[in-house]
C-alpha positions as CSV (number, residue, x, y, z in Angstrom):
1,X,-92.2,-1.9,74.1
2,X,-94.2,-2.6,70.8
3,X,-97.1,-5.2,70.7
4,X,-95.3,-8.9,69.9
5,X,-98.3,-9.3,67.9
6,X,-99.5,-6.2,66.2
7,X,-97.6,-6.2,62.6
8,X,-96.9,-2.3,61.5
9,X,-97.0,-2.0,57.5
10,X,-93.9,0.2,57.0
11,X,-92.6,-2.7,54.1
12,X,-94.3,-0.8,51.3
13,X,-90.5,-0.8,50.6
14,X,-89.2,-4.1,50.3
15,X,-87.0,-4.2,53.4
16,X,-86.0,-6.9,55.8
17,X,-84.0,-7.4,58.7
18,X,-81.4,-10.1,58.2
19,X,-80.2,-11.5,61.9
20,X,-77.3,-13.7,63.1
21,X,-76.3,-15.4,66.9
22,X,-73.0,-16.6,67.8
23,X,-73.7,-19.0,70.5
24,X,-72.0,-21.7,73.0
25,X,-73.0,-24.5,70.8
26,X,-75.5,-25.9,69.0
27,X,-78.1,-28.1,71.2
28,X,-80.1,-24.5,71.7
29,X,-81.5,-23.4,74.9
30,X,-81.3,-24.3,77.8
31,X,-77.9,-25.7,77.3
32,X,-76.4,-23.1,75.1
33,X,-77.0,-19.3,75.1
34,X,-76.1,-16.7,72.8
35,X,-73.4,-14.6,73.6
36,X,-73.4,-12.1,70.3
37,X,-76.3,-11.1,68.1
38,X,-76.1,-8.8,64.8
39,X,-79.1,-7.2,62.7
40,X,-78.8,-5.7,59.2
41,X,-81.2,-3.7,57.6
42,X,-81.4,-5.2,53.9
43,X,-83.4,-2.9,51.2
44,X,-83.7,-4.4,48.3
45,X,-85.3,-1.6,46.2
46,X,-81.9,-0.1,45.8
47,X,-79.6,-3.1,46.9
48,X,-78.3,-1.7,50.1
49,X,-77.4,-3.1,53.7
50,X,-77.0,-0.8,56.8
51,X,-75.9,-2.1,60.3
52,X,-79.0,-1.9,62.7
53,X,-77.7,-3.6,65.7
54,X,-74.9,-5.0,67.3
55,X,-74.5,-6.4,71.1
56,X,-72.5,-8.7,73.3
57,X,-74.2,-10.6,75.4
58,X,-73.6,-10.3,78.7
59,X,-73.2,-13.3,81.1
60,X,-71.7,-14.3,84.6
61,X,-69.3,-16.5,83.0
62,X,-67.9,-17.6,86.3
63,X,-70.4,-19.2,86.7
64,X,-70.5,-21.6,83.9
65,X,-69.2,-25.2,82.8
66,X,-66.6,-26.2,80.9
67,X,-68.9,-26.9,78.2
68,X,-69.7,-23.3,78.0
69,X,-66.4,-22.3,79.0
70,X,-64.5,-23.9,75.9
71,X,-67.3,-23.4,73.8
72,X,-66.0,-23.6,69.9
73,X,-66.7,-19.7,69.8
74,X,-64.0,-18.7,72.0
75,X,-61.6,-21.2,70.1
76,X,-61.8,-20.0,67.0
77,X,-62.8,-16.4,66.8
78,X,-61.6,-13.2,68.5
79,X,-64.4,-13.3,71.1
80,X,-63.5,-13.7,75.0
81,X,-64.8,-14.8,78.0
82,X,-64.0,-11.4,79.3
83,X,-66.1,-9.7,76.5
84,X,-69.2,-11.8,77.4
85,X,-68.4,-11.3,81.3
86,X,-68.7,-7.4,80.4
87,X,-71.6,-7.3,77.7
88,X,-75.2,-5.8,77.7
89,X,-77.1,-7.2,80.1
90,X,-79.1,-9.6,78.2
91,X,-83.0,-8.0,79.3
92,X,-81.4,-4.6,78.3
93,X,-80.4,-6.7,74.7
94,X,-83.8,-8.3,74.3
95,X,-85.5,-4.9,74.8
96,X,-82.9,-3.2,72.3
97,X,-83.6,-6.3,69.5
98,X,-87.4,-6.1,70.0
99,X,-87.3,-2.7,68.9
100,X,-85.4,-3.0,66.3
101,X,-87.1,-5.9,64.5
102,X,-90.8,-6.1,65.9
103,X,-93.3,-5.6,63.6
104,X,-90.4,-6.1,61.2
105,X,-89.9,-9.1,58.2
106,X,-87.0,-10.8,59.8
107,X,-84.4,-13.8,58.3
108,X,-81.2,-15.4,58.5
109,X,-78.8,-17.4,57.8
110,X,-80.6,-21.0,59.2
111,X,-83.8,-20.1,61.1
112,X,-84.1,-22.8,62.2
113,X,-81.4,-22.4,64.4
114,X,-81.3,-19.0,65.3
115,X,-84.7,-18.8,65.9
116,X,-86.0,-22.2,66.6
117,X,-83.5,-23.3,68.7
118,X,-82.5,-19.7,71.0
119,X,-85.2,-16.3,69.3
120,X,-88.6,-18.7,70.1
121,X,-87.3,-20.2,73.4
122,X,-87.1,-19.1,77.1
123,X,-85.4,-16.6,77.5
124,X,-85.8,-14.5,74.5
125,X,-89.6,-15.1,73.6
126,X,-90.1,-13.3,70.6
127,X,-92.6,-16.1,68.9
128,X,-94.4,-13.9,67.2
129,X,-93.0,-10.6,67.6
130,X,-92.0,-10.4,63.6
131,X,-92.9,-11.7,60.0
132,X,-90.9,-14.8,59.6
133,X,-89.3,-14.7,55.8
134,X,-87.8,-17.1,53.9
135,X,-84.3,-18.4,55.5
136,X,-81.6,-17.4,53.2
137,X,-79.3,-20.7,53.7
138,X,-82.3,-22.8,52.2
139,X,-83.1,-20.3,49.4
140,X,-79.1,-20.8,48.6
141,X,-78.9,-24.2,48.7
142,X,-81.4,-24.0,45.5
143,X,-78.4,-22.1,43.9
144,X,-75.2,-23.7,45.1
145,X,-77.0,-27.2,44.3
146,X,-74.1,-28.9,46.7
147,X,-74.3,-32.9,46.4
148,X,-75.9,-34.4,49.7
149,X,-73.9,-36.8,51.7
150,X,-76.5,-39.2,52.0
151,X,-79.0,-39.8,49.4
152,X,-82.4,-37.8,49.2
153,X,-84.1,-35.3,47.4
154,X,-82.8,-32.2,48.2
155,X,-79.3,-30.4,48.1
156,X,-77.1,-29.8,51.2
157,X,-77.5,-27.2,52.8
158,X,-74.4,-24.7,52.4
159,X,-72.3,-23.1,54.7
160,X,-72.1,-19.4,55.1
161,X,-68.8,-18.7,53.5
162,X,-69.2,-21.6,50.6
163,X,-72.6,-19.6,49.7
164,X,-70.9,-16.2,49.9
165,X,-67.8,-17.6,47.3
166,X,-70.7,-19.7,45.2
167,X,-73.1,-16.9,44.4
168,X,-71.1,-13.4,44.7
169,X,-68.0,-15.1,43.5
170,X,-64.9,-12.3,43.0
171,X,-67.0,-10.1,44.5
172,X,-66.7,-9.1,48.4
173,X,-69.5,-6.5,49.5
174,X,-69.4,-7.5,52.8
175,X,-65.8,-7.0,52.9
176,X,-64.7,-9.8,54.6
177,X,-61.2,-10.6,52.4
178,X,-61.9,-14.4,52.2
179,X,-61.6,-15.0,55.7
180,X,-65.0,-15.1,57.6
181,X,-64.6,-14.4,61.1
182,X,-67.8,-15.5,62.9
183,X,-69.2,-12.8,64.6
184,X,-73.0,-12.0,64.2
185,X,-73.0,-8.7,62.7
186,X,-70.1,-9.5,60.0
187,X,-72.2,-13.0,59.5
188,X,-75.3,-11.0,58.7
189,X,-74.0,-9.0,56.4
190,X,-72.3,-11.8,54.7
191,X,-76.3,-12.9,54.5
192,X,-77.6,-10.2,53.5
193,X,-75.4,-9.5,49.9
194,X,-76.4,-13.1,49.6
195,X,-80.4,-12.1,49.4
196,X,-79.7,-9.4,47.3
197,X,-77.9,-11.0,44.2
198,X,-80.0,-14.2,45.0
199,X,-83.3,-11.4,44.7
200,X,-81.7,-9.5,42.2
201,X,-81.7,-12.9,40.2
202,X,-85.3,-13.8,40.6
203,X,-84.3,-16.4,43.2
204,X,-85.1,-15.3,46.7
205,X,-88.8,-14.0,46.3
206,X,-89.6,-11.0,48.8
207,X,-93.4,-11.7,49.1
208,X,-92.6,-15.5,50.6
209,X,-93.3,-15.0,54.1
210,X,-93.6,-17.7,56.5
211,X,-96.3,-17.4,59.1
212,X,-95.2,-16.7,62.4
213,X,-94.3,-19.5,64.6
């Protein structure tokens, strides 16, 4: 296992890991837990994204509440019960993402969810274990410049799909056809051609880390 807090160099190329959950809901651990986690590999030296990881997460579903049960996830997407009953176990997934991404300048779409709310809580842990960059859904909401609903000082924060339309436009590198489907790998890769044409436009800067949490 690498060191959660020794940082390796290897981004002399200007690389970043671009990570999305799929979850029970959205309260964040304990109640929830995430069920499906996806990690691209974004270069943006030549513009390209390559799948790094991909798992179910593997829970004793008999075991849970309705809440979990009927969670929106298994409403609307093509993700079962059954999958999640015969995923990874989830130590064997937090090893697996650790090496992946440790050491590593991570994102996504809404850190403060994925991270804040299930990445830096019990049981994941991994405060600490990467460079923290800039979260792509508040870099795009500088772009999309959606109205708020309320009135304050900054724009609404876009969804995943209306950023994808807004900044890419007719264009569909992630290959999704219009229809997102809301699994965590096809989500980050949705994110990641987001940070490229937002980079490639002088509008997601690479060098804006954020400390580690």
């Amino acid at each position: 296992m690498k060191d959660l807090f020794s940082f390796d160099e290897r981004p002399r190329k200007r690389e970043v890991y671009v990570l999305d959950t799929e979850t029970t809901g959205l309260h964040g651990a304990p109640k929830d837990v995430v069920v499906d986690i996806g990690i691209c590999l974004v270069d943006l030296d030549e513009g390209s994204v390559t799948e790094a990881y991909s798992a179910v997460v593997g829970h004793d579903v008999d075991a849970w509440d309705d809440y979990r049960k009927n969670a929106w996830i298994f409403e609307n997407t093509d993700m079962t019960l059954d999958m999640v009953r015969k995923g990874k176990p989830f130590p064997e997934v937090r090893e697996e993402v650790l090496s992946v991404i440790g050491g590593g300048r991570v994102t996504s779409y809404n850190t403060g969810y994925d991270f804040g709310r299930f990445l830096f809580k019990e049981p994941w842990n991994l405060c600490g274990a990467f460079r923290e960059c800039r979260d792509i859904m508040l870099a795009a909401a500088e772009v999309c410049k959606l109205k708020p609903f309320y009135y304050n000082d900054g724009y609404r924060w876009p969804r995943l799909d209306v950023a994808y339309r807004t900044i890419l436009g007719d264009e569909d590198p992630a290959g999704i056809h219009g229809v997102q489907d809301h699994r965590a790998l096809s989500d980050a890769r949705m994110a990641s051609h987001i940070m490229i044409a937002m980079h490639d436009a002088g509008l997601y800067p690479f060098a804006r880390d954020q400390r580690p949490r």
